[in-house]
Residue, then its C-alpha position, 0 to 999 in steps of 0.5 A: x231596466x235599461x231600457x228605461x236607463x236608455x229613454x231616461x238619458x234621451x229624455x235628459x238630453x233631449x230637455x237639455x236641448x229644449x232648454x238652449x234652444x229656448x235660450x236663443x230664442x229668447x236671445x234673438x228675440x232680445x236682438x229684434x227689440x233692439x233692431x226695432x229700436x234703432x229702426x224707430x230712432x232713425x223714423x223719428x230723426x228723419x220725421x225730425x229732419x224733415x220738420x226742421x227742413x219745413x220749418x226752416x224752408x218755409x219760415x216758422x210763422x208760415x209754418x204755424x199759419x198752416x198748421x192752424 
């Protein structure tokens, strides 16, 4: 009998455990999507930069008789 009061409260702790760990997971998880966020608003305003430099640079009608 409390041998298995014993293993209750192990298994108790240990689902309690399991339960925060879960938690950060899902926490970091939530802090990548955001990393990923931020690294494609800096890849967009670069490819953003680097058209506005073309365009700019190499006129906008040189730039539509490329593409075209």
């Amino acid at each position: 009998m409390e041998e298995d009061k014993r293993i209750q409260m192990q298994l108790d702790k240990h689902s309690s455990q399991i339960a925060k760990l879960f938690s950060k997971i899902d926490d970091t998880n939530d802090k990548i999507q955001k990393i990923f966020n931020m690294l494609n608003q800096i890849r967009y305003f670069i490819y953003g930069g680097f058209a506005y430099f073309i365009a700019s640079e190499v006129g906008m009608f040189n730039l539509l008789k490329l593409v075209t």
